[in-house]
LOKETOR-61622 format. One record per residue: residue number from 1; residue in three letters; x, y, z of N, C-alpha, C in turn. Coordinates in nm, 4 decimals. Layout:
pos  code  nxx  nyy  nzz  caxx  cayy  cazz  cxx  cyy  czz
NUM  ALA  X  Y  Z  X  Y  Z  X  Y  Z;
...
END
This chain:
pos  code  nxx  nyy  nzz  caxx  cayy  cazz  cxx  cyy  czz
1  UNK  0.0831  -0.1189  0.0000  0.0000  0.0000  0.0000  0.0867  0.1242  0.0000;
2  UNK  0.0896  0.2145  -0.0923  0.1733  0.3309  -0.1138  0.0989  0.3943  -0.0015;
3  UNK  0.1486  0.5224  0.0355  0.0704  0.5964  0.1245  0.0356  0.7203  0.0585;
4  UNK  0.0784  0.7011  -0.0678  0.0582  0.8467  -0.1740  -0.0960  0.7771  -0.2125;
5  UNK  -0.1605  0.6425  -0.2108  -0.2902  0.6789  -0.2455  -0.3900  0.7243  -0.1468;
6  UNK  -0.4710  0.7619  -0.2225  -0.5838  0.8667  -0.1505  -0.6791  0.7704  -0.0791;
7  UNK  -0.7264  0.8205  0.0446  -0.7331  0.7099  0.1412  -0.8807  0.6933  0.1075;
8  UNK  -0.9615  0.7916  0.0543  -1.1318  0.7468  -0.0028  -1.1540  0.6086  -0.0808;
9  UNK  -1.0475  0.6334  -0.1523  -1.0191  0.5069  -0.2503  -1.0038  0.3681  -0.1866;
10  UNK  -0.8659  0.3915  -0.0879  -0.7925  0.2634  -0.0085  -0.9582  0.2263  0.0486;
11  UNK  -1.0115  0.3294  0.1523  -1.1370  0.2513  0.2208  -1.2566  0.1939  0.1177;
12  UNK  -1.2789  0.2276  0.0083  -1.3542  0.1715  -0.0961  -1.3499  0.0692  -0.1133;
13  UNK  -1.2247  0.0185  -0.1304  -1.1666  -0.0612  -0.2006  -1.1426  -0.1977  -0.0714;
14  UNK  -1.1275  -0.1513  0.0360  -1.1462  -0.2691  0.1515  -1.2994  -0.2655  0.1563;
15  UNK  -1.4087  -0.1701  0.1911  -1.4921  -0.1841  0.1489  -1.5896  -0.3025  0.0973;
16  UNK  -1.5644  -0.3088  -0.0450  -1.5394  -0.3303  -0.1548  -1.5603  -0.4935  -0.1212;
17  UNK  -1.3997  -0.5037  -0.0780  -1.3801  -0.6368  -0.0476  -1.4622  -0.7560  0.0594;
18  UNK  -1.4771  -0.6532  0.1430  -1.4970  -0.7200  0.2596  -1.7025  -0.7491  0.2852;
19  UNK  -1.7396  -0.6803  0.1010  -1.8721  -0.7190  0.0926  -1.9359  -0.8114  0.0373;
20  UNK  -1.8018  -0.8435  -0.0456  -1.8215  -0.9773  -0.0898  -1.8266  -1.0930  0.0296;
21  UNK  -1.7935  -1.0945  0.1167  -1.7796  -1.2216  0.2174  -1.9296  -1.1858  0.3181;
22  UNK  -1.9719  -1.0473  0.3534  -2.0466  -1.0130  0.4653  -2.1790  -0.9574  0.3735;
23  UNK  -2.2200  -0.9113  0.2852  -2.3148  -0.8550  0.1816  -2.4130  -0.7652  0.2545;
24  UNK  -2.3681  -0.6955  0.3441  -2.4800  -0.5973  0.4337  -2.4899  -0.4703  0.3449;
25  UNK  -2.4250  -0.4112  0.2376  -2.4669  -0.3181  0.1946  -2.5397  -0.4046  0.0567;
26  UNK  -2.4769  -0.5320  0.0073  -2.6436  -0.5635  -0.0819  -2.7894  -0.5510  -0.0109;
27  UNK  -2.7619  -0.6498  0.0795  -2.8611  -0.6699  0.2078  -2.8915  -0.6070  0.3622;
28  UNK  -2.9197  -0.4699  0.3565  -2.8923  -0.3810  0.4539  -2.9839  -0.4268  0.5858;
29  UNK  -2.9310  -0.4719  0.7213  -3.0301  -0.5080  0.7941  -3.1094  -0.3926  0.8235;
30  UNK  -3.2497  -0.4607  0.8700  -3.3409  -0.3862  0.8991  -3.3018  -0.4151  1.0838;
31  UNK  -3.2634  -0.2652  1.1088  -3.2201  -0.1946  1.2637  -3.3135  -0.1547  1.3463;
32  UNK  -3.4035  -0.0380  1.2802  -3.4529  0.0500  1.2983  -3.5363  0.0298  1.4033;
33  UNK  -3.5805  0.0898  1.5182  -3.6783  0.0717  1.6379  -3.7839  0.1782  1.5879;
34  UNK  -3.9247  0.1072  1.6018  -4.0373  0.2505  1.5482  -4.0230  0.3508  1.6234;
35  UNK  -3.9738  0.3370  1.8072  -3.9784  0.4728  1.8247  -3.7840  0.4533  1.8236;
36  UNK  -3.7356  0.5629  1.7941  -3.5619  0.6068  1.8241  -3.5269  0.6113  1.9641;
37  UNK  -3.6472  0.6424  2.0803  -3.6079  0.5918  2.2050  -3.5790  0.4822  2.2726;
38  UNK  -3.6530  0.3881  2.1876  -3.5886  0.2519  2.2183  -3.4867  0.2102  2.1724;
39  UNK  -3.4000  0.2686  2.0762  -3.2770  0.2249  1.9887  -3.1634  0.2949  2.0915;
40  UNK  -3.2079  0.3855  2.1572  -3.1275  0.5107  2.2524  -3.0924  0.4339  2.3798;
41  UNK  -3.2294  0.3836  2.4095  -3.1931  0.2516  2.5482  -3.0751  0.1990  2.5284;
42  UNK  -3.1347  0.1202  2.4158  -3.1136  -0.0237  2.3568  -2.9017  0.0105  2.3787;
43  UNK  -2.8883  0.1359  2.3325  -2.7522  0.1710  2.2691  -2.6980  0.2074  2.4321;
44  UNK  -2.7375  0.2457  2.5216  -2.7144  0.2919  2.6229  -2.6598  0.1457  2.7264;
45  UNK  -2.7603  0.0351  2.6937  -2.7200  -0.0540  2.7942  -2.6335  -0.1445  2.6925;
46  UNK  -2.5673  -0.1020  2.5947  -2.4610  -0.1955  2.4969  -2.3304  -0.1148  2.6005;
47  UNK  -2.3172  -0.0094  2.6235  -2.2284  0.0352  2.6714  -2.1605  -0.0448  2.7726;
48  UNK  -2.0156  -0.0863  2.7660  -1.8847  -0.1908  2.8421  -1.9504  -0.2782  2.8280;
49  UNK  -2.0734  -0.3488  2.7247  -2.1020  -0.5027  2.7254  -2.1079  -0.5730  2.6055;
50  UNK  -2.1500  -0.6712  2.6048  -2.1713  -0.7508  2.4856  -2.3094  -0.7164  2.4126;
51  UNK  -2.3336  -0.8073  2.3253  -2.4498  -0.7627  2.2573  -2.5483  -0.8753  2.3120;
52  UNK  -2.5198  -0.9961  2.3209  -2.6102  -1.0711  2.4597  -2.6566  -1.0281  2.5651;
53  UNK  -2.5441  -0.9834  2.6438  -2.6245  -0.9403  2.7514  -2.6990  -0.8239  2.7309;
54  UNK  -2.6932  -0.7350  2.6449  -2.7185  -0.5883  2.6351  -2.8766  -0.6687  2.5656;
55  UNK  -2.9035  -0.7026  2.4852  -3.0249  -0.8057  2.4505  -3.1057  -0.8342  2.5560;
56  UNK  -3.0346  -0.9054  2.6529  -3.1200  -0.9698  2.7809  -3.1739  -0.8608  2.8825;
57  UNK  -3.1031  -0.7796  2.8644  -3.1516  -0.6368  2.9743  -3.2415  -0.5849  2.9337;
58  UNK  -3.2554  -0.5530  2.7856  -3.3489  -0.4806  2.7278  -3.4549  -0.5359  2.7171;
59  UNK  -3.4774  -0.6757  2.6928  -3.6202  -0.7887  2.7263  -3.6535  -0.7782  2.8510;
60  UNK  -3.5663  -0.7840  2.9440  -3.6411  -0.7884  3.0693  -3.7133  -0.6564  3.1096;
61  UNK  -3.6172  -0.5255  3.0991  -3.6610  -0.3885  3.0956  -3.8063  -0.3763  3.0747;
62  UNK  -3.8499  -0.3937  2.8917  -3.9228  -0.3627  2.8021  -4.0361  -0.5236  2.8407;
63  UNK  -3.9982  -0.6197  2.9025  -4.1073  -0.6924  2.9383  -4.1911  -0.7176  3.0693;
64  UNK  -4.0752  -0.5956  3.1645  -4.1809  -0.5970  3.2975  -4.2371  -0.4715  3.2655;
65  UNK  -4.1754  -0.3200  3.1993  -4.2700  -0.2467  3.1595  -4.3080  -0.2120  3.0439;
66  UNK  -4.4374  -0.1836  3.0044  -4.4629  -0.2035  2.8632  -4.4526  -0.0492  2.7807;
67  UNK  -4.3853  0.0319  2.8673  -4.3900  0.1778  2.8506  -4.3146  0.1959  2.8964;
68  UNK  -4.2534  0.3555  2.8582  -4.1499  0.4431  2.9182  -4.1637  0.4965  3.0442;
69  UNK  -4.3365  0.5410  3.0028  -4.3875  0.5894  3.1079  -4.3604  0.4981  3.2245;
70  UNK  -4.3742  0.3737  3.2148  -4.4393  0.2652  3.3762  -4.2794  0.2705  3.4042;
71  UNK  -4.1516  0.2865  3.2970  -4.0044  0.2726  3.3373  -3.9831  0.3910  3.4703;
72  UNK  -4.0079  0.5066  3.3912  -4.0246  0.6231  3.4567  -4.0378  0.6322  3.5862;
73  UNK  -4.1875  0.5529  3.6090  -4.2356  0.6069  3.7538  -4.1777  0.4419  3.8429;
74  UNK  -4.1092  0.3555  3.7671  -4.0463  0.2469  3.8848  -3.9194  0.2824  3.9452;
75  UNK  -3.8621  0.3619  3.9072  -3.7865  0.4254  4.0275  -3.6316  0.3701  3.9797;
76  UNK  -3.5408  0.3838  4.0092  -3.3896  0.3456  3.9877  -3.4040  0.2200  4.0273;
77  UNK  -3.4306  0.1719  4.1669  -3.3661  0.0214  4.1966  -3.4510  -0.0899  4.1270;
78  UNK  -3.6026  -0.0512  4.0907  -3.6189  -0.1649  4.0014  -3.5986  -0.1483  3.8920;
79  UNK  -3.5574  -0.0461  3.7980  -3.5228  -0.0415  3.6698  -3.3388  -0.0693  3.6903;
80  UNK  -3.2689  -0.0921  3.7993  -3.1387  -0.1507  3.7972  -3.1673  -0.2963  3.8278;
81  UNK  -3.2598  -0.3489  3.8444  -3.2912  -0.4613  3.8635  -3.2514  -0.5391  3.7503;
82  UNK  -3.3504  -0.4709  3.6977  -3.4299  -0.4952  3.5501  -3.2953  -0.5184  3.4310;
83  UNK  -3.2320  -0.4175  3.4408  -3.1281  -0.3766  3.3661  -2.9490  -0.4657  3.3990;
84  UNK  -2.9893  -0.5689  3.4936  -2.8437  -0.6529  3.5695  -2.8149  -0.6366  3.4491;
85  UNK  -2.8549  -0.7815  3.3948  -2.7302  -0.8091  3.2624  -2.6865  -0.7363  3.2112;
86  UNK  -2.6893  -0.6013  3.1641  -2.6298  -0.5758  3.1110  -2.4853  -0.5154  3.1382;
87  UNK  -2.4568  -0.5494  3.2934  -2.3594  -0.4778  3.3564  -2.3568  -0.3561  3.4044;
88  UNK  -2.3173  -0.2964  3.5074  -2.3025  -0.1413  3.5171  -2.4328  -0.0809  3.5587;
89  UNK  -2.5066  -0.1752  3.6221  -2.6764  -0.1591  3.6611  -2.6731  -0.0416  3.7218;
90  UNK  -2.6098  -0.0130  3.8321  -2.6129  0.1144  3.9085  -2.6297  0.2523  3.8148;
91  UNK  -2.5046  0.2731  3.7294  -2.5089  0.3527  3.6480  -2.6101  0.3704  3.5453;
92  UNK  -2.6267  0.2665  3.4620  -2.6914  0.2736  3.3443  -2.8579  0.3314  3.3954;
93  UNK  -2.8886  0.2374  3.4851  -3.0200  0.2502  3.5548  -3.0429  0.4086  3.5746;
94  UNK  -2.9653  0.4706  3.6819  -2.9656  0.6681  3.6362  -2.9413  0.6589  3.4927;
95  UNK  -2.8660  0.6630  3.4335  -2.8817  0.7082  3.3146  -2.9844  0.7339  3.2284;
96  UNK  -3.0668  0.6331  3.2186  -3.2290  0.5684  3.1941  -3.3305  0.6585  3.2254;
97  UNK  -3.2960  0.6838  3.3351  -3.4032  0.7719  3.3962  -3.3725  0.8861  3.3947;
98  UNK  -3.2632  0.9368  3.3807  -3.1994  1.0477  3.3613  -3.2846  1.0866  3.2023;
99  UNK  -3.2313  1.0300  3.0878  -3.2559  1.0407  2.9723  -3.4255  1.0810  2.9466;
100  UNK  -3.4799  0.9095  3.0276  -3.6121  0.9784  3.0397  -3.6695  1.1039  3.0697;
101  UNK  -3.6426  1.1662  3.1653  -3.6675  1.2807  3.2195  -3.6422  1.4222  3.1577;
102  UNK  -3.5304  1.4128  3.0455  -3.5021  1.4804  2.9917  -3.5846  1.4622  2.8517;
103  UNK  -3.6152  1.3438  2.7999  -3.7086  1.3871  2.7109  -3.8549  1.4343  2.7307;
104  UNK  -3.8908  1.3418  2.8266  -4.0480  1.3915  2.8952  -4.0517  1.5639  2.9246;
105  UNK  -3.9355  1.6194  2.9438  -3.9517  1.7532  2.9436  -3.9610  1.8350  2.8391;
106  UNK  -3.8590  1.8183  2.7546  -3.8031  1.8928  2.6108  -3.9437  1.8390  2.4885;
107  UNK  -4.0246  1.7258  2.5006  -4.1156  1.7365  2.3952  -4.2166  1.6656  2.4679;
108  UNK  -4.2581  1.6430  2.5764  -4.3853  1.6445  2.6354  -4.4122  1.5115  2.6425;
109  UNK  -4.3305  1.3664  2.6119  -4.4176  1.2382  2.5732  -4.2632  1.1425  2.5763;
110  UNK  -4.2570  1.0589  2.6001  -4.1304  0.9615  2.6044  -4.1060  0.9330  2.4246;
111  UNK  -4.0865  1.0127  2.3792  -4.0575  0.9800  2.2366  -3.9556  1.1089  2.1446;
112  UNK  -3.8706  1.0281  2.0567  -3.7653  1.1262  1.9883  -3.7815  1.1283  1.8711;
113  UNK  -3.8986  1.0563  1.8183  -3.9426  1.0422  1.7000  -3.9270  1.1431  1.5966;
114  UNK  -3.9688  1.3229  1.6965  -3.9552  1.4629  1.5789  -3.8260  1.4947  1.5958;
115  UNK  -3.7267  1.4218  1.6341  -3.5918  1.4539  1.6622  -3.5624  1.4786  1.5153;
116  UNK  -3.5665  1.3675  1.4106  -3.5303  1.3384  1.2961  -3.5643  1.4453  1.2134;
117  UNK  -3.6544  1.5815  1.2789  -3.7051  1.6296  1.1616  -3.6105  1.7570  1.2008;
118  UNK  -3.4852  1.7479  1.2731  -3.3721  1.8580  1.2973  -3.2737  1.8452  1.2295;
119  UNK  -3.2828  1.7129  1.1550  -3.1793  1.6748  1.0463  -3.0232  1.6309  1.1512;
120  UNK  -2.9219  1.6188  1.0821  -2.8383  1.5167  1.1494  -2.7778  1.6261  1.2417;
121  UNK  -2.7396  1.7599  1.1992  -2.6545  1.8192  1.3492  -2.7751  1.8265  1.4158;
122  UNK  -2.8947  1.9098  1.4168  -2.9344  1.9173  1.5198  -2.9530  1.8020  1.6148;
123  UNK  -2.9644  1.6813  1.5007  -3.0258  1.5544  1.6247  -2.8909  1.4999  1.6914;
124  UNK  -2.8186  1.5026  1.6355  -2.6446  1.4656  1.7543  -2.6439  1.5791  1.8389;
125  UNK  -2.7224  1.6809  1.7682  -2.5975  1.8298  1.9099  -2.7356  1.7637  2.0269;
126  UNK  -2.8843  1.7552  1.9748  -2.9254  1.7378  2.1171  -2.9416  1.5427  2.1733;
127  UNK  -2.9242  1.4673  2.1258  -2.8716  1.3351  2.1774  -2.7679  1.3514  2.2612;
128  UNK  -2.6252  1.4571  2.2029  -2.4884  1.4143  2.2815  -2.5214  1.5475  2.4039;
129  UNK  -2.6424  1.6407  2.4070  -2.6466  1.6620  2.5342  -2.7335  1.5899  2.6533;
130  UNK  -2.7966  1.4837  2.6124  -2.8233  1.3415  2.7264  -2.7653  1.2592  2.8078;
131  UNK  -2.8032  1.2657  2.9145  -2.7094  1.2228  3.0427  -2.6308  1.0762  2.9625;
132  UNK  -2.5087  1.0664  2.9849  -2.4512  0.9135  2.9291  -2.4311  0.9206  2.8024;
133  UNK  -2.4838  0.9883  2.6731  -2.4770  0.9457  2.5494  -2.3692  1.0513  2.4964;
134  UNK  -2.2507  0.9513  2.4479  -2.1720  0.9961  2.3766  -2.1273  1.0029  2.2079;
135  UNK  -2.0569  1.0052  2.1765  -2.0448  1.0451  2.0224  -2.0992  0.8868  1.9615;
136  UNK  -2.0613  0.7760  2.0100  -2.0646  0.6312  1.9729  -2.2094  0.6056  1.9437;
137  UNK  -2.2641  0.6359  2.0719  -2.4370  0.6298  2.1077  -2.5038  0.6996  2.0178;
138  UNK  -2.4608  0.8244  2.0134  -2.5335  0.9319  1.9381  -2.5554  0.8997  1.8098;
139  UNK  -2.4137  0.8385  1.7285  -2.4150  0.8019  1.5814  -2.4571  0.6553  1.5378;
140  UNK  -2.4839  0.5531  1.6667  -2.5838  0.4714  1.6270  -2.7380  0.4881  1.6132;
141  UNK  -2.7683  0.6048  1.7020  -2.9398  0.5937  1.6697  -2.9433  0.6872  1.5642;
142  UNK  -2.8817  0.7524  1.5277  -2.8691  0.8648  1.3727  -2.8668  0.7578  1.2872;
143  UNK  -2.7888  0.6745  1.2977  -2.7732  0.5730  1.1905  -2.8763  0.4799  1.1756;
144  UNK  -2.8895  0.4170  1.3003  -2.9830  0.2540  1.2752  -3.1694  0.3582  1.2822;
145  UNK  -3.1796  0.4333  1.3946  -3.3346  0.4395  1.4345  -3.3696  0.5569  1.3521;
146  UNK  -3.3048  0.6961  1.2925  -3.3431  0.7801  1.2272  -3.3106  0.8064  1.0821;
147  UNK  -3.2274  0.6855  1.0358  -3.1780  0.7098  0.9199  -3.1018  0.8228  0.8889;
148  UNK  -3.0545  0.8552  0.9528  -2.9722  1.0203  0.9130  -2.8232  0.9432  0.9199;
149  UNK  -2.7289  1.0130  0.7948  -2.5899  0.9384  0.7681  -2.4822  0.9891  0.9193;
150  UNK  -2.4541  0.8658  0.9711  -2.3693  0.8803  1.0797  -2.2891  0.7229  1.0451;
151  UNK  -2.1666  0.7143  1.1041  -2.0362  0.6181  1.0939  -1.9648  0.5853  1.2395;
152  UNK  -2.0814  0.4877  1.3338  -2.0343  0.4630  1.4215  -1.9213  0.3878  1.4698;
153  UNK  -1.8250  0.3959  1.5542  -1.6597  0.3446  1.5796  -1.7178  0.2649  1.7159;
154  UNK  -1.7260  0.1425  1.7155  -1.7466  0.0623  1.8108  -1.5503  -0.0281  1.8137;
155  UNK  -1.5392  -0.0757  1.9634  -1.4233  -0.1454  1.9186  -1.3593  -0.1996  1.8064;
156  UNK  -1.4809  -0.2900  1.7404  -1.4134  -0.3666  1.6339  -1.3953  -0.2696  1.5151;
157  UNK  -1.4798  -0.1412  1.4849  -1.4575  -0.0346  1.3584  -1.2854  0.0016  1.4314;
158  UNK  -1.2836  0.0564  1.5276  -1.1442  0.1055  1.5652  -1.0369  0.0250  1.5363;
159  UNK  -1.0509  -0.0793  1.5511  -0.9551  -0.1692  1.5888  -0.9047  -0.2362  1.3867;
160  UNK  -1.0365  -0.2860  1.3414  -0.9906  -0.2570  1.2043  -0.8866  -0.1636  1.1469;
161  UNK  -0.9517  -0.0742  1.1371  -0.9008  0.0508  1.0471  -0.7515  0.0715  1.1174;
162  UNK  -0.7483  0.0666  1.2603  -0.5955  0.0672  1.2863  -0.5085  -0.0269  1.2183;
163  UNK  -0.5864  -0.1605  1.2306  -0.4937  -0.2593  1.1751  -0.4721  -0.2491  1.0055;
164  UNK  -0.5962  -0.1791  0.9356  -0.5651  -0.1698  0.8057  -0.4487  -0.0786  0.8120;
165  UNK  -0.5290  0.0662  0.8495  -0.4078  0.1581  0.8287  -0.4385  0.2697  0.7805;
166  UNK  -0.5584  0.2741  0.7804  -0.6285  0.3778  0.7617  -0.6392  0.5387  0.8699;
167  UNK  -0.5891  0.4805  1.0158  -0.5676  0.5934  1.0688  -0.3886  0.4627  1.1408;
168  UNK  -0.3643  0.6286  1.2283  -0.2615  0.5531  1.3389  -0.3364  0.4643  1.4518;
169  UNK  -0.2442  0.4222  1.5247  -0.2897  0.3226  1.5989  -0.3642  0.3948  1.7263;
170  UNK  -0.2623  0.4580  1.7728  -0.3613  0.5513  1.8698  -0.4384  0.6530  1.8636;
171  UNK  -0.4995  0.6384  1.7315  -0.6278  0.7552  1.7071  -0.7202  0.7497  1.7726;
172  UNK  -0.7799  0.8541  1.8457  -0.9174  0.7792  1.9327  -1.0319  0.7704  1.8294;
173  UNK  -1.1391  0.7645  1.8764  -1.2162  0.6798  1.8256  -1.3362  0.7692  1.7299;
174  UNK  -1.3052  0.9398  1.8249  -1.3571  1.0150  1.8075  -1.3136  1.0653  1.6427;
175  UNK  -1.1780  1.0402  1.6333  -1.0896  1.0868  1.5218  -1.1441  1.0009  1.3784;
176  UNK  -1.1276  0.8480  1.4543  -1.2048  0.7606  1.3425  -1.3164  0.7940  1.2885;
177  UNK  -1.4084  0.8001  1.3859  -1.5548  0.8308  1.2900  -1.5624  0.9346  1.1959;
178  UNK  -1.4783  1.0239  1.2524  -1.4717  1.1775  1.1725  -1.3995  1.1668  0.9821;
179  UNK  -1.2668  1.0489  1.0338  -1.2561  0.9835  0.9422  -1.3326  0.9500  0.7974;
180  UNK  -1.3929  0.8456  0.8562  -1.4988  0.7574  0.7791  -1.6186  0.8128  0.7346;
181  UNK  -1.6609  0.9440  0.7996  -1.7408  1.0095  0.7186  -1.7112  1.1428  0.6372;
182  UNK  -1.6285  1.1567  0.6390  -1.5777  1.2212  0.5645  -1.5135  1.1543  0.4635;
183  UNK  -1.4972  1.0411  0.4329  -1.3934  0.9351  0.3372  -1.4922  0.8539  0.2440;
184  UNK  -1.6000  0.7997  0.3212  -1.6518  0.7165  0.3024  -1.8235  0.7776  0.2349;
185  UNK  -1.8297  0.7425  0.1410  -1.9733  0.7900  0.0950  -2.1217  0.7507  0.1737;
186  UNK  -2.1852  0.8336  0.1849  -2.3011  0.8089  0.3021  -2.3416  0.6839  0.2903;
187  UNK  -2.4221  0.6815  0.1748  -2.5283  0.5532  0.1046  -2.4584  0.4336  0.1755;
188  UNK  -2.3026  0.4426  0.1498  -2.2065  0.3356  0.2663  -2.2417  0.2990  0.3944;
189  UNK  -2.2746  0.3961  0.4723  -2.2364  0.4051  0.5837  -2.3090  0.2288  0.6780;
190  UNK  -2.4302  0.2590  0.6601  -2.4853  0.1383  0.7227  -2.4464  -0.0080  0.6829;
191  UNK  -2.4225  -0.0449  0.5623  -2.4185  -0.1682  0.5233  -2.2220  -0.1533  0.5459;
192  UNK  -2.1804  -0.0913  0.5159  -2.0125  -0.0755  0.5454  -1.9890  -0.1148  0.7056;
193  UNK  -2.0543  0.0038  0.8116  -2.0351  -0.0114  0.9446  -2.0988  -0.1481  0.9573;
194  UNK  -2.1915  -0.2138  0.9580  -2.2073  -0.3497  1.0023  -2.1505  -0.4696  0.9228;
195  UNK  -2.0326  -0.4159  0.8036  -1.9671  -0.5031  0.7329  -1.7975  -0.5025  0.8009;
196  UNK  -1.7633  -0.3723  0.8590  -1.6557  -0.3684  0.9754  -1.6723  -0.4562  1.0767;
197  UNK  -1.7973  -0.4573  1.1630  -1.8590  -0.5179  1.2744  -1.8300  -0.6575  1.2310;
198  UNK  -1.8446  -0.7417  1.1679  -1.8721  -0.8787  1.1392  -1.7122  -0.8988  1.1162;
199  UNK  -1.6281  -0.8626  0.9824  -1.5074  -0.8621  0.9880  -1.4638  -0.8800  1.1092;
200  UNK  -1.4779  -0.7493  1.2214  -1.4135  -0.7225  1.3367  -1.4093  -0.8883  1.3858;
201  UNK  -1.5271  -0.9344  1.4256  -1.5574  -1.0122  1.5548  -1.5076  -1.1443  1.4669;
202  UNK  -1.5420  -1.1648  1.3549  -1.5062  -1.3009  1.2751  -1.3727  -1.3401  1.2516;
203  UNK  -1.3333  -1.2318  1.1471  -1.1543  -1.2419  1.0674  -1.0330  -1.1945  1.1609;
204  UNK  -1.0799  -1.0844  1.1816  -1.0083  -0.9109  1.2482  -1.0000  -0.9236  1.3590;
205  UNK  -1.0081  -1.0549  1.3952  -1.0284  -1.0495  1.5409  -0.9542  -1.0023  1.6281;
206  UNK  -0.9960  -0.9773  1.7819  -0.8646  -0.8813  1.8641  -0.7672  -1.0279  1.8521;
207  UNK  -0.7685  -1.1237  1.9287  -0.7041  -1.1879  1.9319  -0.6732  -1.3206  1.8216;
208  UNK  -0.5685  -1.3447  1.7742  -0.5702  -1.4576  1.6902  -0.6788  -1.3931  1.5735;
209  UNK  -0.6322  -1.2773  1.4831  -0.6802  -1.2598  1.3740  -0.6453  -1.3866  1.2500;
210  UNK  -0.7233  -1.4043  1.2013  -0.7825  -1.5058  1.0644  -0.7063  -1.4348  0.9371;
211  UNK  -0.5867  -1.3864  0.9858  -0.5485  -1.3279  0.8369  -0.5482  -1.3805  0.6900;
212  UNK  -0.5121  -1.5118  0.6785  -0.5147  -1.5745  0.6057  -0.6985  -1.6296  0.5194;
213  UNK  -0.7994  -1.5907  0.6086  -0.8939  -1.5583  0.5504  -0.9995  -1.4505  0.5089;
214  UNK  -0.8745  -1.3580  0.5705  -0.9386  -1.1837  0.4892  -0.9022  -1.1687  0.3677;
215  UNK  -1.0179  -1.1229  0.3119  -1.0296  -1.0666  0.1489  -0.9928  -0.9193  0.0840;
216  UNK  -0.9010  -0.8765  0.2258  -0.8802  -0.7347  0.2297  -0.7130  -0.7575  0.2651;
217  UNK  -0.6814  -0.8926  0.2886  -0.5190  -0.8899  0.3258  -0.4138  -0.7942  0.1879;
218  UNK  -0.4043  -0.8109  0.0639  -0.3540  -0.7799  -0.0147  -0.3347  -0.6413  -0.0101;
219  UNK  -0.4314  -0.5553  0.0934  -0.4204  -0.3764  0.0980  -0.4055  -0.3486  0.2293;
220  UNK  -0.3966  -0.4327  0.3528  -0.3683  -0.3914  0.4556  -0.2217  -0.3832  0.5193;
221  UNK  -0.2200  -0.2877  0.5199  -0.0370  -0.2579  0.6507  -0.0156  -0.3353  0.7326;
222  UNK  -0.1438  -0.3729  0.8031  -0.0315  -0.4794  0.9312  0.0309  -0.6333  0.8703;
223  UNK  -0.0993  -0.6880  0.7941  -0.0752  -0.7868  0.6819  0.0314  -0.7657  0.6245;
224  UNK  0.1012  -0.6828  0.5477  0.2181  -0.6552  0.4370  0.3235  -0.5803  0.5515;
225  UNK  0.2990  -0.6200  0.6672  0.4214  -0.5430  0.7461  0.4836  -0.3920  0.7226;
226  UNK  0.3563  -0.3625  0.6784  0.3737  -0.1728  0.6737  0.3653  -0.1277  0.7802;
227  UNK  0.4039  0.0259  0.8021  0.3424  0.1085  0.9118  0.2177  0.1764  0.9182;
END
């Protein structure tokens, strides 16, 4: 990989590759939560966990109450109850209610639904001012629940692109996304980011990467012992 080519291209072109094996931008999953507050949870209790447990919290949550509202008025310790699996109960649980509270104020009803109609800055500038939700959070429910173009950096997006070479190694994460949307063409963004994700956890792995069965080895730096 020269470093004189232009890096829109280089990410295309892994891209590219890595859709032939994963096909999420032929086949774009369907993400989307009808309301965006549940995708906001949903993204809130993924935070330091897996996607199992973050699953199991949110069933139990969403199956002892059938509303935001009934979340609302159960108070922190049974909505940390509710919320074990997913780790970090203490916290997340304020958070929850935190969030709640802040939307029940700002539009009258547990729902972010007219968020979408602020278009993408306004709906990140007011998501990333919600108790807990950071740039990561913010650009998954832009992405999966409102459709608005965002390029979320979860471990395995970071951890890729370092290993391709697309940024340095210690870029934070914040740097990456900024990256990738700016590099990477929108229409990309969803079927690309959950074509990183799969790479990540499958090939790319943190440990004991599968190099020998990536379809992207031939352009990556760590592969060809570049910097």
């Amino acid at each position: 990989m020269k470093k004189t080519r232009k890096l829109s291209l280089w990410i295309a072109d892994f891209l590219d590759r890595i859709e032939t094996r994963w096909h999420n931008e032929t086949y774009p999953p369907a993400l989307a939560h009808e309301e965006p507050l549940d995708g906001l949870i949903l993204t809130v209790l993924s935070q330091h966990t897996n996607d199992r447990n973050r699953d199991a919290a949110f069933a139990r949550l969403k199956g002892r109450y059938s509303t935001w509202d009934e979340v609302a008025a159960a108070g922190v310790a049974a909505v940390e109850e509710a919320v074990r699996p997913a780790g970090l109960a203490p916290t997340k649980s304020r958070r929850i209610l935190e969030i709640l509270a802040a939307v029940k104020k700002d539009f009258g009803y547990y729902s972010i639904k007219l968020l979408a109609k602020k278009g993408r800055s306004g709906a990140k500038e007011y998501l990333l001012s919600l108790p807990g939700v950071g740039e990561k959070t913010a650009a998954c429910v832009l992405l999966f629940d409102m459709l608005l173009p965002a390029f979320p950096v979860d471990t395995h997006v970071a951890r890729v692109c370092r290993r391709v070479g697309f940024v340095s190694e210690k870029t934070p994460a914040e740097e990456i996304c900024a990256c990738l949307e700016r590099e990477v063409s929108p229409e990309r963004y969803l079927g690309g980011h959950v074509n990183i994700i799969e790479h990540g956890r499958h090939v790319c792995r943190a440990r004991s990467p599968l190099c020998s069965e990536c379809a992207a080895r031939e352009i990556c730096n760590t592969f060809n012992g570049r910097p």
